[in-house]
Structure formats: structure tokens, C-alpha cells
C-alpha positions in Angstrom: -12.8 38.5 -23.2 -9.4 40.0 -22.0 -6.1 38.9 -24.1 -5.1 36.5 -21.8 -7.9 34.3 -22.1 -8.2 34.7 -25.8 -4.6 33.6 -25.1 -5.5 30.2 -23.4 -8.5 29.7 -25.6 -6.2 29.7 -29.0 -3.2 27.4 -27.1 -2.8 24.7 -28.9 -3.9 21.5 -27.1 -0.8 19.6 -27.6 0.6 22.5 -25.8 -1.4 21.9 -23.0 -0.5 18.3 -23.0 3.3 19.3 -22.9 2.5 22.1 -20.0 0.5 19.2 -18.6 2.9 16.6 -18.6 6.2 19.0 -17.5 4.1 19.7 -14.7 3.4 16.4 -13.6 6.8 15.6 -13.5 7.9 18.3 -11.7 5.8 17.2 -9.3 6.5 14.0 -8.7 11.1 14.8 -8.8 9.8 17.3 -5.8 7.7 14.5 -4.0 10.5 11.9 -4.6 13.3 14.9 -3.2 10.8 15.2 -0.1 9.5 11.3 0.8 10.9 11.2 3.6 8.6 13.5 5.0 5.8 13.8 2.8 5.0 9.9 2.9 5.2 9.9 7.1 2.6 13.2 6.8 0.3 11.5 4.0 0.4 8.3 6.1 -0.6 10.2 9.1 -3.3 11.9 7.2 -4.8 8.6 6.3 -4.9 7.1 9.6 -6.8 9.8 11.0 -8.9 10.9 8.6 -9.6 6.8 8.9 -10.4 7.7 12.7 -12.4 11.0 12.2 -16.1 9.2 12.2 -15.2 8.5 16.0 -14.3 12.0 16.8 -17.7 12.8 15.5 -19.7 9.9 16.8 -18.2 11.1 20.4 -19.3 14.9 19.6 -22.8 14.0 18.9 -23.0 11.9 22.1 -21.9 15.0 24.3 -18.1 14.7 24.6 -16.2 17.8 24.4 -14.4 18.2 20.9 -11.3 18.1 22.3 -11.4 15.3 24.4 -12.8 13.3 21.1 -10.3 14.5 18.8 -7.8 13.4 21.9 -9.5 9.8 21.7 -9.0 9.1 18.5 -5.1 10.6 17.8 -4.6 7.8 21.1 -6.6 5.3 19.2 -4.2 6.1 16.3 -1.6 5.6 18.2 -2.4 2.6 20.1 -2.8 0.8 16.4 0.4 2.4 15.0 2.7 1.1 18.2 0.2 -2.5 17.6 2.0 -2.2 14.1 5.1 -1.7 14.5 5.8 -3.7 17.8 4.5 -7.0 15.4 6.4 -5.7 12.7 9.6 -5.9 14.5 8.8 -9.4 16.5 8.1 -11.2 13.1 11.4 -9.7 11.5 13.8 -10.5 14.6 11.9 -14.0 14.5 13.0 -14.7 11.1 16.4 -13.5 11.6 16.4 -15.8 14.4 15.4 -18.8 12.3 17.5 -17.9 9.3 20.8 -19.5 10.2 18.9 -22.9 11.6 18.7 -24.3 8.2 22.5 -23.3 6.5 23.0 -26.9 6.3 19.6 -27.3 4.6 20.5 -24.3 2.2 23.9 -25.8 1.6 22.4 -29.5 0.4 19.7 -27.6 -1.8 22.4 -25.7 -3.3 24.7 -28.5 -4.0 21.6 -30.6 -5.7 20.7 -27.4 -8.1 24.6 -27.7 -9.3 24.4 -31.2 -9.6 21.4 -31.4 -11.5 22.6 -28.7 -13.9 25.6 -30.4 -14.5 24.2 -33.7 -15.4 21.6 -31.6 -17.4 25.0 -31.0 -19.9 26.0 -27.6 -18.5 29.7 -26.5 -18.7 31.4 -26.6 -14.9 32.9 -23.0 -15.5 29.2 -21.9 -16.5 27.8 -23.5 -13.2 30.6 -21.8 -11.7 29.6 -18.5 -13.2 25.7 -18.7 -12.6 25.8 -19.8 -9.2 28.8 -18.0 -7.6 26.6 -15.5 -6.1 24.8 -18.2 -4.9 27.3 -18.9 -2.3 24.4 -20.4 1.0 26.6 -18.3 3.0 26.5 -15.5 1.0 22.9 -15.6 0.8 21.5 -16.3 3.9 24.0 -13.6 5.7 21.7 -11.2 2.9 19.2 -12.5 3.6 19.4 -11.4 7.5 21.0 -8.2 6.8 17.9 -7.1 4.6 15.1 -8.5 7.2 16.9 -6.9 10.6 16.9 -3.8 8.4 13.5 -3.9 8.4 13.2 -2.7 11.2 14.9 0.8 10.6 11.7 1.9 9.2 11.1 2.7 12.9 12.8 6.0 12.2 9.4 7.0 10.4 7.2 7.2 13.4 8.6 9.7 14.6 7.5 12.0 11.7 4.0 10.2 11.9 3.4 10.6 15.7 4.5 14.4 15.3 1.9 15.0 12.3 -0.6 12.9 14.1 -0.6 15.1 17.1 -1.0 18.4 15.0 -3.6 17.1 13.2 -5.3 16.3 16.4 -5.4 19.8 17.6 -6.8 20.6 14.0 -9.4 17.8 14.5 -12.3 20.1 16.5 -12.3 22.8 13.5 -11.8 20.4 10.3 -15.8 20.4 9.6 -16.6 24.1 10.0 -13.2 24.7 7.8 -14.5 21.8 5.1 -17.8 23.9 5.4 -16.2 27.3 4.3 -15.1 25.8 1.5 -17.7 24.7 0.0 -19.1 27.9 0.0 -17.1 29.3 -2.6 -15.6 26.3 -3.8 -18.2 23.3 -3.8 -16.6 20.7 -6.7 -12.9 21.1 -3.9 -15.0 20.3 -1.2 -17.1 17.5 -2.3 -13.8 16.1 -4.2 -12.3 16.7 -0.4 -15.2 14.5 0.7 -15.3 11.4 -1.9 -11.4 11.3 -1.3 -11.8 11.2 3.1 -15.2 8.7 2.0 -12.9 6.0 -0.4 -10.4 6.5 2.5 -11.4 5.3 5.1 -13.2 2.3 2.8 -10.5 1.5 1.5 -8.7 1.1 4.7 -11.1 -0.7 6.7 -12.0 -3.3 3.8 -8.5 -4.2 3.6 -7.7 -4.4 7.2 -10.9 -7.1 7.3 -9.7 -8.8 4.4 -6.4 -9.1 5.8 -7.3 -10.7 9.1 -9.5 -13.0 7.0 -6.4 -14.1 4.8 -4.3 -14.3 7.6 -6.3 -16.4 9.8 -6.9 -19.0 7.1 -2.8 -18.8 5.8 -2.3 -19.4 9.7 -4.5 -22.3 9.7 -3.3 -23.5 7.0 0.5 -24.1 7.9 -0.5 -24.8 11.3 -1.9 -28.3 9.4 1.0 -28.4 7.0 3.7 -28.3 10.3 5.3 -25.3 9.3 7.4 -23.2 12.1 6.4 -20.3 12.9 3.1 -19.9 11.6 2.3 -16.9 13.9 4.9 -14.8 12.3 3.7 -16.0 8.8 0.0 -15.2 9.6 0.9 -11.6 10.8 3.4 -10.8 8.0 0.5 -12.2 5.2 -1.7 -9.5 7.1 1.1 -6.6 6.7 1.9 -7.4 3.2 -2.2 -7.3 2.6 -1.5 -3.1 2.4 0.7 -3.6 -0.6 -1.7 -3.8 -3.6 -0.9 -6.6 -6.5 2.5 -7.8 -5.3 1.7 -8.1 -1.3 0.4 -11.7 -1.7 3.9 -12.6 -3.2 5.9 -11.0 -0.8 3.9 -12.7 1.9 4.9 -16.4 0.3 7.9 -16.3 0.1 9.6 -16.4 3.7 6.9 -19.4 4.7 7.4 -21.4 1.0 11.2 -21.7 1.7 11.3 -22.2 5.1 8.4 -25.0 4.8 11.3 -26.3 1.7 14.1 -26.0 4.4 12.0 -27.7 6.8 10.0 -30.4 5.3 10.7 -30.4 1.7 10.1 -29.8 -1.8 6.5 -31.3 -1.4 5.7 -28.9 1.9 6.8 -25.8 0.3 4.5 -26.6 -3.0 1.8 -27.2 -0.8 2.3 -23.8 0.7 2.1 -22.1 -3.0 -0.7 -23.8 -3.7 -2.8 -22.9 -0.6 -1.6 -19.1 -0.7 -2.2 -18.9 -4.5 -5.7 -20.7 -3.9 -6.9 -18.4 -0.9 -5.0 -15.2 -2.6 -7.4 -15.9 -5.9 -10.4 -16.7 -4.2 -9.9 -14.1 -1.3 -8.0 -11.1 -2.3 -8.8 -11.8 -6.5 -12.1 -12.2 -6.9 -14.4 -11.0 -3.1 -11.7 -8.4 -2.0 -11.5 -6.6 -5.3 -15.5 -6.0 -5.3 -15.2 -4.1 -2.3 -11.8 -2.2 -2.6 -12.9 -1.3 -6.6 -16.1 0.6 -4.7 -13.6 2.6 -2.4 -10.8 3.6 -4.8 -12.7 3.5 -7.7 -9.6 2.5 -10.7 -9.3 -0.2 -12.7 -6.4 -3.0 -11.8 -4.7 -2.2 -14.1 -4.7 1.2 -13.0 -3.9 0.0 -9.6 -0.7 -2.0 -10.6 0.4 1.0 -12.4 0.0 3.3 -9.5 1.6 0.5 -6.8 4.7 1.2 -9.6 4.8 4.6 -10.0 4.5 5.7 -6.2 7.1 3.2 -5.2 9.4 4.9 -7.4 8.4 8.3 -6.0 8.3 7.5 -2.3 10.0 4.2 -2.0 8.7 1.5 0.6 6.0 3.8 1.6 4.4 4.4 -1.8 4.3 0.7 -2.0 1.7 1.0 1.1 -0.2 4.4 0.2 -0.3 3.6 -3.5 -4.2 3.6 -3.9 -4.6 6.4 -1.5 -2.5 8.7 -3.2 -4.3 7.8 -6.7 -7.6 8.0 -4.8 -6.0 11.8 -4.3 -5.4 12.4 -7.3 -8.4 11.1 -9.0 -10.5 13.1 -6.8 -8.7 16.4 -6.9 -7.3 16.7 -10.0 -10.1 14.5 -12.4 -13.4 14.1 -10.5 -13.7 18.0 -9.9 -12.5 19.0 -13.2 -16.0 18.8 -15.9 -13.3 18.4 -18.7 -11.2 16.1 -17.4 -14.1 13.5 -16.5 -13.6 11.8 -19.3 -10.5 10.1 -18.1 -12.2 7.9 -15.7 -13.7 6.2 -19.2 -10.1 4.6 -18.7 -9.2 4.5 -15.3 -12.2 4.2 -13.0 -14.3 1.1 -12.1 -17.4 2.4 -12.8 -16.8 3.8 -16.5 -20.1 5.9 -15.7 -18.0 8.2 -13.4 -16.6 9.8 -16.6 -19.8 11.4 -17.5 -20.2 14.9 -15.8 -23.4 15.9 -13.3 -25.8 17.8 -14.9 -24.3 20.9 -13.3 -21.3 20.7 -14.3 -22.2 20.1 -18.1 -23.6 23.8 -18.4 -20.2 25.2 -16.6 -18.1 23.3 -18.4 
């Protein structure tokens, strides 16, 4: 044994926890410094790796690996511009609607004041708590943050550019993955669970979305709320953001349906979204997006936190497949570091090693 691994072998562990952790967060300062690009490239990573069972589904039937890996970066495309065209018509339609119901805002806000000064509140304390309240104040914030929205346009630029390189890398990705696992099998089979939980994980929760949406849509359409197109496609959108998406999704339909029919129409629509959200996205969806990802909720709502911080609005969406990453890179190849999908993983089986790995670790 040479010196420096009698070096490591005698490092304290807490050492190694300390190295551990530094690096960590080292890691994730460079990731935030870099989101702008690193979260367009991840994103379109996903999306093809998502589309590479095509490009080999065409290859097998005879179609020249370039003309297949072609197909699919335009089938990427096609669904990103379906994206983001809907994207921007729901956000310019509720801008739109917005300013329709000032008067509506204005009569709400005047009742909340009223009630909270007949409730035995001070006038300069109403004054106080609700001068930032202002209807005009909020509703102009209101649009400035939605028509915002649609500056994350700027992104697709990045995404488009990545896809098509990754296109041209598309005919040689399986003999590269190939070469790998010659000399480094645990890399490549992590490579593999990771483009496997993927493209799971996005497919489940594209079918899951359309079901929510469809039945959210059906759902106002009954109750007489406007725009229920806008609010079907935005409850599909926010269906990519794990945990909190269901809540961002109520909102804009719960107070329109209170500017436009009422206290009673708006608690209607919390009750409907909360009921389909637990039955739906709670209790079925979970079973099948657990399989594919493979952590805990808990672990989930932890990573939807932490990657929001590192790359903003876009960590919010590739939350799960960044920890899906991780887990698979750093913890499921690592023999010693199994043992920390005891916590984090579904399955609390995946901690234990395979019988090969035992004897090398």
C-alpha cells in the first residue's frame, strides 16, 4: 500500500464529511453562477434523451441514423415551440382579463377593511396592513409579473442550440455508452437507470397532466368560469413543478371564479382542484413517478427547494431529474454510499449493494 492510500485509509471520517460537504457546495455556488446555461443544456438533455427510443426504433426499422436522430431533434422541437406558443397565449390571456374586474377587486378590498374594522381593529392599523393592498397597486403587479412570463422565451434559444448538437451526437451515443462500460460498468449502467427514470418520469407526468387538465377543464366549464381553456393548459404546465404546481395552478382560476361569480364559485374551485389534486396527482400519480425517480416525497419537496434556489424557475421544472442525476451518479454506483437510499429512495431495498459490488467494496 503506497503512502497516499495509507493516507486516505487513516483520514478521519468526519474529515471526509467536511471535504464532502465543501465540495458539494462548491458545486452547487458554480451551478447557481452558470443557470443560465446549464439549466437550458440540462433541459435539452432531458427532452432528447426523452426522444432517443424513437431514434432507435427508426434504426432498427432501416432508416439511416442520421435521418432518425434528425426526426426526433424536429419532434423535439415541434413539442418545445407547442410549449411555449401556449405558454405565451394563456399569459397574454390573463393579462388581458386582469384589468376587467378592478371594480370587482376594488369592492373585495373595501369589504376586507370593513370587516376588520368592525372586527375592533385600529383605522391606522387597517391603514398600515392594507396599504400595499392598494387594487391598483396590485392588479398593475399582478400583470407586470404574468407578461413577464413570457421573457423566459430568451431560453430557447440556448435549448434549440444544445438540441441540435446533441442531434449530430445522437448516431454515436450507444457505441460511446458501449465503451464505457468496458472499463467502467457501475458509470454506465448508472448512465442507463438515470436515461431509463428519465424518460419515465417525463412521460408519466405529461399523461397525468393531460388527465388533470382535462377534468380541471371540465370542471369550470360546469362551474361558468371564463376562460377555462387557459386554466386547463396552465394546470397541465404547472403539473412539471413537483409539490407546489397544483397550487400555483389554483390560484389564477380561484380568484378569477371570486371576481366573477363569487365567494361560493371560487370555494367550489378549491374544492374540485384540491379533490382531483389528492385523488390524481396524491395518491395514483405518485405510484408511478416514485418507480421512475425513485426518492421519497419528502426527498422530492426538498430537492424542488434546493434546485430552485440553484437554478431559479428552471430548477423548479428539472428538480426530480437533476436528483434522479445525482442519485444515480454519485449514490447508486458508489457500493459505500448505498446505504443512503435507506433514507431517500422509495424502494428502501435499493440501499442494499448487488452481490458484486459487496466483494469490491
Amino acid at each position: 500500500m503506497t503512502s497516499g492510500q495509507e493516507g486516505a485509509a487513516t483520514l478521519p471520517r468526519f474529515n471526509i464529511v467536511v471535504v464532502g460537504l465543501a465540495a458539494a457546495l462548491i458545486s452547487l455556488l458554480l451551478l447557481r453562477e452558470f443557470a443560465g446555461i446549464i439549466g437550458p443544456l440540462f433541459l435539452a438533455l432531458n427532452l432528447m434523451i426523452t426522444g432517443y427510443p424513437v431514434h432507435t426504433w427508426l434504426v432498427r426499422k432501416g432508416t439511416p441514423s442520421w435521418l432518425s436522430a434528425t426526426v426526433v431533434s424536429l419532434t423535439v422541437f415541434a413539442v418545445l415551440v407547442a410549449i411555449v406558443v401556449g405558454l405565451i397565449w394563456s399569459v397574454s390571456e390573463m393579462v388581458g382579463l386582469l384589468p376587467q374586474y378592478s371594480e370587482q377587486f376594488t369592492a373585495l378590498y373595501q369589504q376586507v377593511v370593513d370587516l376588520a374594522l368592525s372586527w375592533g381593529f385600529e383605522p391606522a392599523a387597517i391603514t398600515n396592513i392594507f396599504s400595499s393592498l392598494d387594487p391598483t397597486r396590485v392588479l398593475s403587479a399582478a400583470t407586470s409579473v404574468l407578461s413577464g412570463a413570457s421573457g423566459t422565451v430568451g431560453i430557447i434559444g440556448i435549448v434549440v442550440a444544445a438540441i441540435v448538437f446533441l442531434a449530430m451526437d445522437t448516431p454515436g451515443m450507444e457505441r460511446r455508452i458501449g465503451m464505457i462500460s468496458l472499463t467502467r460498468s457501475r458509470i454506465a449502467v448508472a448512465m442507463g437507470s438515470f436515461a431509463t427514470g428519465v424518460r419515465r418520469y417525463w412521460l408519466v407526468t405529461t399523461i397525468f397532466g393531460l388527465i388533470v387538465a382535462g377534468l380541471d377543464g371540465i370542471a369550470l366549464a360546469f362551474m361558468g368560469v371564463p376562460l377555462v381553456l387557459v386554466w386547463a393548459l396552465f394546470s397541465f404546465l404547472t403539473n412539471y413543478i413537483p409539490n407546489i404546481g397544483f397550487v400555483i395552478g389554483l390560484i389564477p382560476p380561484a380568484v378569477v371564479a371570486l371576481f366573477a361569480n363569487g365567494w361560493q364559485s371560487a370555494l367550489l374551485v378549491v374544492v374540485v382542484y384540491s379533490v382531483l389534486n389528492f385523488v390524481v396527482q396524491s395518491i395514483i400519480q405518485p405510484r408511478f413517478t416514485g418507480e421512475s425517480v425513485g426518492v421519497t416525497p419528502t426527498t422530492s419537496f426538498v430537492s424542488l427547494l434546493l434546485w430552485s434556489a440553484v437554478l431559479g424557475g428552471m430548477g423548479t421544472l428539472l428538480a426530480l431529474p437533476l436528483t434522479l442525476l445525482v442519485k444515480s451518479l454519485v449514490i447508486d454506483s458508489d457500493p459505500n454510499a448505498r446505504w443512503v437510499n435507506a433514507l431517500i429512495a422509495v424502494d428502501p431495498k435499493d440501499a442494499e449493494a448487488e452481490p458484486g459490488d459487496r466483494s469490491l467494496g
